[in-house]
C-alpha positions in Angstrom: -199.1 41.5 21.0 -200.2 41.1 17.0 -202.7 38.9 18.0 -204.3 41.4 20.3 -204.0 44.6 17.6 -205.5 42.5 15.3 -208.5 41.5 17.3 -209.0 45.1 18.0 -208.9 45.7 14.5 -211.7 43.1 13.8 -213.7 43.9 16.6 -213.6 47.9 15.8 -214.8 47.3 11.8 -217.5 44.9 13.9 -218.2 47.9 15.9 -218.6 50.2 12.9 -220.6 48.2 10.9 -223.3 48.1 14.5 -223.2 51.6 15.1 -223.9 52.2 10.9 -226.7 49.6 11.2 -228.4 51.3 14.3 -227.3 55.3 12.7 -228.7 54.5 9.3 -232.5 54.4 10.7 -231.4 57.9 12.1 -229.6 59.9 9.9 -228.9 60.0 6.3 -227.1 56.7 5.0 -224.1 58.8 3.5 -224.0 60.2 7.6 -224.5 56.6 8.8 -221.2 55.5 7.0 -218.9 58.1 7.7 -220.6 57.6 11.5 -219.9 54.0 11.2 -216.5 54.5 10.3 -215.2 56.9 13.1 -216.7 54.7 15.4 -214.9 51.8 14.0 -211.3 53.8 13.9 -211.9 55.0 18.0 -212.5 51.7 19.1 -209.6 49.9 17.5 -207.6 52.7 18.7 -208.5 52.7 22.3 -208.9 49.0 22.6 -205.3 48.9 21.0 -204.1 51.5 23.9 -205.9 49.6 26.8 -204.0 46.2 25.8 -201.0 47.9 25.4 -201.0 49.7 28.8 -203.0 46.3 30.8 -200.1 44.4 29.5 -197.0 46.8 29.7 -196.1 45.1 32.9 -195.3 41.9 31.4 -192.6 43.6 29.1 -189.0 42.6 30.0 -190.2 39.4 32.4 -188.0 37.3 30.4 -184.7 37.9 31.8 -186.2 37.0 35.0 -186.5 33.5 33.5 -182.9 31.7 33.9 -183.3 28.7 31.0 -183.9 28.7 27.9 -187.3 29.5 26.7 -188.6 27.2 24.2 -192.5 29.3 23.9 -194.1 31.8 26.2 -197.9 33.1 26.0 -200.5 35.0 27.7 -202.1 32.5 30.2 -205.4 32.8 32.8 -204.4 29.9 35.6 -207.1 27.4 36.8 -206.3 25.9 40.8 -208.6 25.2 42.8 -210.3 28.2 43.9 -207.1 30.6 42.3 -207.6 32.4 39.1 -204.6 34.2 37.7 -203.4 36.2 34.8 -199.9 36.0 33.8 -197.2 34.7 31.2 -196.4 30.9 30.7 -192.7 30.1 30.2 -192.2 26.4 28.5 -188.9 25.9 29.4 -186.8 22.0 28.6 -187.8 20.8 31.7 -190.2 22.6 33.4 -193.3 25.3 32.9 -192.7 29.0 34.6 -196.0 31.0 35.2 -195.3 34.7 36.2 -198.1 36.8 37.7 -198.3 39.9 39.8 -200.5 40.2 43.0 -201.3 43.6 44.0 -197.9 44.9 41.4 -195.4 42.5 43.3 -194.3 39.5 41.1 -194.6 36.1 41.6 -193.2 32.9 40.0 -194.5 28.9 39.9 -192.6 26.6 38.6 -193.8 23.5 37.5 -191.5 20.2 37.0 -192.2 17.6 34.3 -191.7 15.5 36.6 -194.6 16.5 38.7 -196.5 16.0 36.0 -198.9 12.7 35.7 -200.3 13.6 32.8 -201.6 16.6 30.4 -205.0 16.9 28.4 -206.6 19.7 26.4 -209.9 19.8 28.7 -212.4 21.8 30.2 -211.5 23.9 32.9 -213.2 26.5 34.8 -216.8 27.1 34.0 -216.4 25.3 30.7 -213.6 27.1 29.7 -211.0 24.8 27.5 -207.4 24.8 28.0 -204.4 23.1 29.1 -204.8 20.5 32.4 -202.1 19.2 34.0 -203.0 16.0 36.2 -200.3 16.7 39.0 -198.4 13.8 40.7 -200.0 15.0 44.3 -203.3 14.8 42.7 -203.8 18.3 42.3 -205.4 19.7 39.0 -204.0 22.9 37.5 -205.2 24.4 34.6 -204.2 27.3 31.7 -206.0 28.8 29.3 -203.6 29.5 26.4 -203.7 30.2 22.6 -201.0 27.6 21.7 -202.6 24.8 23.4 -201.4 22.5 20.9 -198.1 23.2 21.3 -197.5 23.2 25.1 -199.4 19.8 25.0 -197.7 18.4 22.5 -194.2 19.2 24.2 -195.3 18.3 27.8 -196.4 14.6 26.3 -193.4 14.3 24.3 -191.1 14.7 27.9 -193.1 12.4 29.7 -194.1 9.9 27.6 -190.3 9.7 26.0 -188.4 6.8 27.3 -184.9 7.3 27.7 -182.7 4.8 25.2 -180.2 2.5 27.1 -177.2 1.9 25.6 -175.7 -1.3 25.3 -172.1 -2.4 24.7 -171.6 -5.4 22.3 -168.6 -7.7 23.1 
């Protein structure tokens, strides 16, 4: 959620310093400014409200998630022809991506096991992100901030070889 208030930050002074551009061949500069500046402060603020009220309903989700989680982010799902906002779960053994169709929750779970193999690729109208290369030859895809770290986890399970013990005599 920090990540979002301080984008809204950034993108309200970028705001300000537009609207002071575009006031100063207007009005007075000393106007412009204080212009400039009010418009900055309202859209921070009311971006900062609509990303706290769009994602209110993911609040609380994790107790609905029965492993331990290891990372969780804000994820746009690539399938086929499905496109979905929700939360990813990286659990020990699996992913968990929650969404809500028309205010009713839904979960997918995806094994490690069902996994062939996972990139950092292009997705959806060149949009880069995390593809999974399922085992029934199905490609799904997320668009994540930690990219590196999902991917990095998901080829550690699969590509880790369990150790055999042997017994000396």
């Amino acid at each position: 959620m920090d990540k979002f208030r301080r984008t809204a930050v950034t993108a309200g002074i970028f705001f300000g310093f537009v609207v002071f551009a575009i006031a100063v061949f207007f009005i007075p500069p000393s106007r412009a400014l204080a212009v400039g500046i009010l418009a900055a402060a309202l859209f921070a603020l009311i971006t900062s409200l609509v990303s706290d009220i769009s994602f209110k309903k993911y609040r609380n989700l994790d107790q609905t998630i029965d492993q331990d989680i290891i990372h969780k982010d804000i994820a746009n799902y690539y399938s086929d022809r499905y496109i979905r906002d929700g939360l990813l779960y990286l659990t020990k053994d699996r992913l968990i991506f929650l969404f809500f169709i028309k205010k009713e929750l839904h979960r997918e779970d995806i094994l490690f096991t069902n996994i062939k193999h996972a990139t950092y690729g292009t997705l959806f109208r060149n949009i880069a992100g995390l593809k999974l290369f399922m085992t029934d030859s199905t490609v799904k895809g997320f668009v994540i901030s930690d990219v590196e770290l999902f991917l990095e986890y998901i080829n550690n399970v699969l590509f880790s070889k369990p150790i055999k013990e042997t017994e000396n005599s």
